[in-house]
BALOBA-1460 file (C-alpha; in Angstrom, 3 decimals):
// residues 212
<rec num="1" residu="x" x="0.000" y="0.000" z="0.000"/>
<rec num="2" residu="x" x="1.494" y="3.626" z="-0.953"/>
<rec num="3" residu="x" x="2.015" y="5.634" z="1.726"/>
<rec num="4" residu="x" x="1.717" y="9.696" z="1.642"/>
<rec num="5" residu="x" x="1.997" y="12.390" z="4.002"/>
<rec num="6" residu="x" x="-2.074" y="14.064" z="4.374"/>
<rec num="7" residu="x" x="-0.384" y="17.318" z="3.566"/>
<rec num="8" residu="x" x="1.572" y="16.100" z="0.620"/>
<rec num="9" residu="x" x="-1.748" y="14.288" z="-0.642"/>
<rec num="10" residu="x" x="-3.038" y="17.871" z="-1.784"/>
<rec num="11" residu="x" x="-0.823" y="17.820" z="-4.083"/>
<rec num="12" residu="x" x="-1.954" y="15.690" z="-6.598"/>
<rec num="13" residu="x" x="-5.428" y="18.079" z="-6.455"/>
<rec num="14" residu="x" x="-3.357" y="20.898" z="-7.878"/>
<rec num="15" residu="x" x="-2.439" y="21.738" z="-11.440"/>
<rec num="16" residu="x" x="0.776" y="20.579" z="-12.209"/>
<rec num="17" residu="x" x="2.461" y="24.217" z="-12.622"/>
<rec num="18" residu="x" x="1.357" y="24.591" z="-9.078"/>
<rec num="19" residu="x" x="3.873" y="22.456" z="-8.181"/>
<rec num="20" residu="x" x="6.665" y="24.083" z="-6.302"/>
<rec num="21" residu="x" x="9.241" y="21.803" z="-6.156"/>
<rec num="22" residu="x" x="8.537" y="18.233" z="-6.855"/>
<rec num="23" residu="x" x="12.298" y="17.082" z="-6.651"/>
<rec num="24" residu="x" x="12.607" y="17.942" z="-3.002"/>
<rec num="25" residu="x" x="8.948" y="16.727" z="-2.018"/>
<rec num="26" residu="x" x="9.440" y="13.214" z="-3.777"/>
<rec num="27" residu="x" x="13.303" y="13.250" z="-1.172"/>
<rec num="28" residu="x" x="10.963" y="14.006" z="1.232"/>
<rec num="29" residu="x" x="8.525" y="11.227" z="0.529"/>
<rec num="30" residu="x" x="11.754" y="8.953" z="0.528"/>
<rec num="31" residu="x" x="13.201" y="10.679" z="3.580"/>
<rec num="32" residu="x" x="9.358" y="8.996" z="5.580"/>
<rec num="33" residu="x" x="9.014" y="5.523" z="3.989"/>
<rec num="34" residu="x" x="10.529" y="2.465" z="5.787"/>
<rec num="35" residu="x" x="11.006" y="0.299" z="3.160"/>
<rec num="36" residu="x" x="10.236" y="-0.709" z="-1.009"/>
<rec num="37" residu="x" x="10.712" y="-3.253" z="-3.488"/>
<rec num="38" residu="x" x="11.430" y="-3.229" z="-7.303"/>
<rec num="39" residu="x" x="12.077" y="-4.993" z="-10.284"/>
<rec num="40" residu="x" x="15.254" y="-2.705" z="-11.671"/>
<rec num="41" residu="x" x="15.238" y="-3.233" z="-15.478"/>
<rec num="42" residu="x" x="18.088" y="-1.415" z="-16.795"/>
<rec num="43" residu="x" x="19.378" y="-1.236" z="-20.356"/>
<rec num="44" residu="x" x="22.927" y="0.434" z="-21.126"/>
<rec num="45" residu="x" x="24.027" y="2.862" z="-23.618"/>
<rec num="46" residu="x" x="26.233" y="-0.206" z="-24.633"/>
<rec num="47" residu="x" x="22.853" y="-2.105" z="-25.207"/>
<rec num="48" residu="x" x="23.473" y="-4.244" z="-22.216"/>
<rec num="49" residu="x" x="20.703" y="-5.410" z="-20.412"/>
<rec num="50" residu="x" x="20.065" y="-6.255" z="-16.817"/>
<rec num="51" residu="x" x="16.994" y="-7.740" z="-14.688"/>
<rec num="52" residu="x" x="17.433" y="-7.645" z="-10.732"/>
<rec num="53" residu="x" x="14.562" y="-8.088" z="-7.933"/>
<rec num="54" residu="x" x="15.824" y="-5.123" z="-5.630"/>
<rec num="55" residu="x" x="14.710" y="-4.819" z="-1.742"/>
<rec num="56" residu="x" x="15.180" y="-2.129" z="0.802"/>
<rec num="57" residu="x" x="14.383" y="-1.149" z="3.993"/>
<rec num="58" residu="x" x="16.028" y="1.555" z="6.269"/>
<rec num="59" residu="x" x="18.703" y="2.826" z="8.292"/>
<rec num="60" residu="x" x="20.123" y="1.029" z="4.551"/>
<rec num="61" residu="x" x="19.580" y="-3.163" z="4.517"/>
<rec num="62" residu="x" x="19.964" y="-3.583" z="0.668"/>
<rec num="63" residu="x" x="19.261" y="-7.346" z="-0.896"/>
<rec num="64" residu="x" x="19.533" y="-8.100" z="-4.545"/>
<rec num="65" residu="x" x="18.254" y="-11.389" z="-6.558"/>
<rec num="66" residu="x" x="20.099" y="-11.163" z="-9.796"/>
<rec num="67" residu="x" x="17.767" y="-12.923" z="-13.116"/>
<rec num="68" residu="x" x="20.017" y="-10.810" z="-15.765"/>
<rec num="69" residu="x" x="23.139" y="-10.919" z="-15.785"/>
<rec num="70" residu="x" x="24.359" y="-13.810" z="-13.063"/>
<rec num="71" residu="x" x="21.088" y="-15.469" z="-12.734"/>
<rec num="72" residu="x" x="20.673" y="-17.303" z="-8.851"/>
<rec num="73" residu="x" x="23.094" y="-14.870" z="-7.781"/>
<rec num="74" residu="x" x="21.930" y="-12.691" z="-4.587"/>
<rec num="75" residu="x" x="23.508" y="-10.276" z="-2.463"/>
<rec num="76" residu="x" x="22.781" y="-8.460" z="0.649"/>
<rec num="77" residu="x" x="24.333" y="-5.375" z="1.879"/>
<rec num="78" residu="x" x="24.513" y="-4.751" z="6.008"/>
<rec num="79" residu="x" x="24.285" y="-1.442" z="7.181"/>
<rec num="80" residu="x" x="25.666" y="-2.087" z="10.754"/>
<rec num="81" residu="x" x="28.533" y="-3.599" z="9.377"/>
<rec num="82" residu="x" x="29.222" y="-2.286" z="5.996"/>
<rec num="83" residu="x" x="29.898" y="-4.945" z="4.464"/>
<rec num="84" residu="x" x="28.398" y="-7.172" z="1.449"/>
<rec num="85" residu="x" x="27.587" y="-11.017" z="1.630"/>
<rec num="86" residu="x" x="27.307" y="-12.513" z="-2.050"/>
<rec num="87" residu="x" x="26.143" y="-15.846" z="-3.186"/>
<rec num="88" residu="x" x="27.193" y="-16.081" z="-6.330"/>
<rec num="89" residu="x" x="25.290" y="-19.786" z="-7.729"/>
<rec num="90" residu="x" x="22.449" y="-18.382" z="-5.425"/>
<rec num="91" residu="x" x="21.740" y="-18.122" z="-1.915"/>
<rec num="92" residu="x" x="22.745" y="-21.412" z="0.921"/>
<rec num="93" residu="x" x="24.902" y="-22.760" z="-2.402"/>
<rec num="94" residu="x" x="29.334" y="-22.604" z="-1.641"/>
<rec num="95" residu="x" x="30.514" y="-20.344" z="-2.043"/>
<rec num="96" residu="x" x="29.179" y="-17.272" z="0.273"/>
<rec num="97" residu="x" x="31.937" y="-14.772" z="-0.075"/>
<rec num="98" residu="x" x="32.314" y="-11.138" z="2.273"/>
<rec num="99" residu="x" x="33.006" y="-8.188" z="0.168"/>
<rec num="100" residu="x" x="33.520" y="-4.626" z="0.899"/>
<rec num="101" residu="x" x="30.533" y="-2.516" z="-0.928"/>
<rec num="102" residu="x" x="33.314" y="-0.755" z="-3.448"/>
<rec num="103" residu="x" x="34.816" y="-4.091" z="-4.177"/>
<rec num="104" residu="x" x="35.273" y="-4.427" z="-8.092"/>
<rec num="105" residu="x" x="32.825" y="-7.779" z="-8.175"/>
<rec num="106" residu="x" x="30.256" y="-5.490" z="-6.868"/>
<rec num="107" residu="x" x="30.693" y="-2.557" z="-9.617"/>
<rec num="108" residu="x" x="28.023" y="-2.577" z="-12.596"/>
<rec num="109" residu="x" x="28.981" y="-0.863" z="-16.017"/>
<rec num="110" residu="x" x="28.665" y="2.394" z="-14.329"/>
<rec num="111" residu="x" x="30.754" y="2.039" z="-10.962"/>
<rec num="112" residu="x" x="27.247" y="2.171" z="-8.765"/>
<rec num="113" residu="x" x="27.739" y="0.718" z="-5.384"/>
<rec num="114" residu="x" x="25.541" y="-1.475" z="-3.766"/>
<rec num="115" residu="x" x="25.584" y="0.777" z="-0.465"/>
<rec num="116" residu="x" x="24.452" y="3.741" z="-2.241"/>
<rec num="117" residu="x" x="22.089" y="1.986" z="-4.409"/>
<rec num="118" residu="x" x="18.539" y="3.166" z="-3.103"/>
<rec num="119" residu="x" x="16.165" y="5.338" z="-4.711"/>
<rec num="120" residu="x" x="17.096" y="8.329" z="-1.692"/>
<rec num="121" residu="x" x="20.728" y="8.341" z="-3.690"/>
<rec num="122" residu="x" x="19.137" y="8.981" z="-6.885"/>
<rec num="123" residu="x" x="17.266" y="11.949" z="-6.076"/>
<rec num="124" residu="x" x="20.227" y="13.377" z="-4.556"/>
<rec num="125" residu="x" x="22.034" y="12.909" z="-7.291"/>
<rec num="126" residu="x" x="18.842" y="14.766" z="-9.173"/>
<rec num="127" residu="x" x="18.560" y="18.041" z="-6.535"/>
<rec num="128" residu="x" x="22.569" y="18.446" z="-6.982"/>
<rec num="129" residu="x" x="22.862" y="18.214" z="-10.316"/>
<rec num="130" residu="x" x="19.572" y="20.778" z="-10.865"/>
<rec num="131" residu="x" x="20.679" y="23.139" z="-8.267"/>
<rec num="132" residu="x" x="23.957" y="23.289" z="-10.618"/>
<rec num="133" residu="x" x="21.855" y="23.621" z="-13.731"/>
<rec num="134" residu="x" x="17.683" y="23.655" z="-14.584"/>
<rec num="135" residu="x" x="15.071" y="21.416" z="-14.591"/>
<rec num="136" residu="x" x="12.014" y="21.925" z="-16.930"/>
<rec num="137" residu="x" x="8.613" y="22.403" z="-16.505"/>
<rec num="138" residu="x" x="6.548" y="19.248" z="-14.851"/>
<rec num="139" residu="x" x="4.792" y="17.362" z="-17.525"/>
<rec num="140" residu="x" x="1.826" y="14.989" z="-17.647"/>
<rec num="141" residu="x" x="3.059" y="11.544" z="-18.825"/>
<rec num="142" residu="x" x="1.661" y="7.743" z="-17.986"/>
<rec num="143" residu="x" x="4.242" y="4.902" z="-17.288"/>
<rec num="144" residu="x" x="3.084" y="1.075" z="-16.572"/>
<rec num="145" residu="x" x="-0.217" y="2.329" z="-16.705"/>
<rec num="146" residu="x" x="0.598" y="4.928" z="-13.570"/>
<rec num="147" residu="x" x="0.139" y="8.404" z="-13.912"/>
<rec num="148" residu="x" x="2.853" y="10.359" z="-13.761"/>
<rec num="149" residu="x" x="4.826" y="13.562" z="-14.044"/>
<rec num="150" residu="x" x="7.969" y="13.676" z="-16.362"/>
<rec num="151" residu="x" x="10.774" y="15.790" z="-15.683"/>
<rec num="152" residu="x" x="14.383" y="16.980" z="-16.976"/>
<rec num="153" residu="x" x="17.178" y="18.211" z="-15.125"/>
<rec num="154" residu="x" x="19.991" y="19.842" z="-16.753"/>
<rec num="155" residu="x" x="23.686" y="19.958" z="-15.954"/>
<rec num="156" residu="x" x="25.198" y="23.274" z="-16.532"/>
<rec num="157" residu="x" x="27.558" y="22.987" z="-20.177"/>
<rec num="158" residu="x" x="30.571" y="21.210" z="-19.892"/>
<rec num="159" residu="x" x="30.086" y="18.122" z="-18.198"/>
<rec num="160" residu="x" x="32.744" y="15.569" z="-17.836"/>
<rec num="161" residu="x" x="33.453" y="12.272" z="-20.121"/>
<rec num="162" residu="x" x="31.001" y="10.187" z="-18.926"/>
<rec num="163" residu="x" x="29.150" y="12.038" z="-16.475"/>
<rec num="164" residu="x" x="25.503" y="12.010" z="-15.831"/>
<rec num="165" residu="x" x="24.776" y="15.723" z="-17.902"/>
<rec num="166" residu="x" x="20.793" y="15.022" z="-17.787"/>
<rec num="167" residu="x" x="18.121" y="13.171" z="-16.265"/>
<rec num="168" residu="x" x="14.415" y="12.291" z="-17.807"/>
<rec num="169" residu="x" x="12.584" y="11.009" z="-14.620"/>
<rec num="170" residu="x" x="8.705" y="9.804" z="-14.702"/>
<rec num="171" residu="x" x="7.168" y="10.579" z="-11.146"/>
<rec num="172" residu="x" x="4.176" y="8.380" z="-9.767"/>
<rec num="173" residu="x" x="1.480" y="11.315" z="-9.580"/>
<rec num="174" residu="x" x="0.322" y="9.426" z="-5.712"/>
<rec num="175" residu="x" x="3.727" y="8.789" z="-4.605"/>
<rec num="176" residu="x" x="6.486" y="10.640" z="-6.310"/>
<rec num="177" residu="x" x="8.093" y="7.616" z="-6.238"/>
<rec num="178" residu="x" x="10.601" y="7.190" z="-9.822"/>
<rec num="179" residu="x" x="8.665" y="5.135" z="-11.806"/>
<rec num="180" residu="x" x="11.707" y="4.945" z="-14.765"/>
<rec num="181" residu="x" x="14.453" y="7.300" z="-15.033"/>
<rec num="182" residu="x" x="16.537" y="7.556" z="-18.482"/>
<rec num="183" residu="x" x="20.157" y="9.608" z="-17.789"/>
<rec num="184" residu="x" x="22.762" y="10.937" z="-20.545"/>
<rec num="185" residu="x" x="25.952" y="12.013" z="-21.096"/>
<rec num="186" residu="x" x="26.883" y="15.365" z="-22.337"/>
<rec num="187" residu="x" x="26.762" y="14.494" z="-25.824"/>
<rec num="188" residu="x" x="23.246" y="13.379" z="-25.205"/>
<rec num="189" residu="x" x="24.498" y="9.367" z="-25.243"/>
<rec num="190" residu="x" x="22.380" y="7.339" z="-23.209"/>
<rec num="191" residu="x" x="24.149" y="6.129" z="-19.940"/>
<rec num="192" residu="x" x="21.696" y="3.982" z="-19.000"/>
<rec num="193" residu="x" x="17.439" y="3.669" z="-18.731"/>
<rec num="194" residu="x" x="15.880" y="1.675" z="-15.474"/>
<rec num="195" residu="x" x="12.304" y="0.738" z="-15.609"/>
<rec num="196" residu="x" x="11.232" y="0.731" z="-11.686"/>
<rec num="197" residu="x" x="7.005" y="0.623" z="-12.946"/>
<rec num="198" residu="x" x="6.251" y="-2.281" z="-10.530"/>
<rec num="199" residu="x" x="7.738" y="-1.001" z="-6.963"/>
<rec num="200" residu="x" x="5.934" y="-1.345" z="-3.850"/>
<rec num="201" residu="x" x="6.029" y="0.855" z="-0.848"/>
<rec num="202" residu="x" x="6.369" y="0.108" z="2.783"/>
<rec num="203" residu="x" x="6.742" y="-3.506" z="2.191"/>
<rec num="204" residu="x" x="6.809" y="-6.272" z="5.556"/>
<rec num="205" residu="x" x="9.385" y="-8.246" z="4.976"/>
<rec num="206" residu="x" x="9.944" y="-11.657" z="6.760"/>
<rec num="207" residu="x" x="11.920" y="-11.285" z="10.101"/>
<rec num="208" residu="x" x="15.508" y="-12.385" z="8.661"/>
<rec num="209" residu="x" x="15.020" y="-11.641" z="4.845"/>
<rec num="210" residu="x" x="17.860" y="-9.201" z="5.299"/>
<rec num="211" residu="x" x="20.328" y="-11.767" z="7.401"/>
<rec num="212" residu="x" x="19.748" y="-14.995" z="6.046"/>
């Protein structure tokens, strides 16, 4: 079940140039759920595709059940100790190795880490990168059969090689939760596109799901 703030809820009864600032209300929305899950369905600028069941739940458990690439493979990410525990043929199968979050096995085609994976990260990334350059004007858009709101945010000119220069990021209308987010380089190159259209909010998960 979504969860909103009452006061937030008004919101979605207002025109969408009413809209102050929906960057820093959908961080806020982040900054008050507990927990989500998502199917992250990314394709790369190199055409490279992955598929990865994605769960999280605060101060910053992470696990991940890989279908594309590494199929079986899962990983979960302790806050509390900082460290990573992979399965790599899938989990209670030899070996179960412990990995720092930055170690190189951990890296995807873009050098994210698993502990600053989470959907909070990515609008971060979002408010500091607009409050460097612009973002355009909310627009009404649809995505998995959600409404939405589509935005851009701008880098200011002269980005570096390989940098994120822009975002395209479709909003849940209820939620403000990303429902896919496309980013580019400079040179308007597509770094990578992740389809997020089926997460859940303020999941329960099972008491050890996070230490198995």
């Amino acid at each position: 079940m979504a969860w909103r703030w009452p006061a937030l809820a008004l919101l979605t009864l207002l025109p969408l140039p009413a809209m102050a600032d929906l960057l820093t209300d959908a961080e806020a929305r982040f900054g008050a759920l507990q927990s989500y899950q998502v199917t992250l369905r990314s394709t790369h600028g190199t055409g490279a595709q992955e598929v990865i069941r994605y769960f999280y739940r605060k101060p910053g458990w992470v696990r991940m059940e890989f279908d594309k690439p590494h199929h079986g493979a899962v990983l979960v990410y302790a806050p509390d100790t900082r460290r990573v525990r992979l399965w790599p043929f899938g989990l209670g199968h030899w070996p179960a190795l412990d990995l720092a979050p930055d170690h190189p096995l951990l890296r995807n085609p873009h050098g994210h880490r698993v502990d600053r994976s989470d959907v909070g990260v990515l609008l971060s990334n979002m408010l500091a990168l607009r409050q460097r350059g612009s973002m355009s004007p909310p627009e009404t858009a649809e995505w998995a059969g959600q409404p939405a709101t589509a935005l851009d945010i701008t880098g200011p000119a002269g980005g570096s090689a390989g940098a994120v220069q822009r975002y395209r990021v479709w909003l849940a209308r209820d939620t403000l939760f990303p429902l896919r987010v496309d980013s580019f380089t400079a040179n308007a190159g597509l770094l990578e596109s992740v389809d997020m259209g089926d997460a859940r909010i303020g999941v329960q998960f099972p008491e050890r799901f996070f230490t198995p």
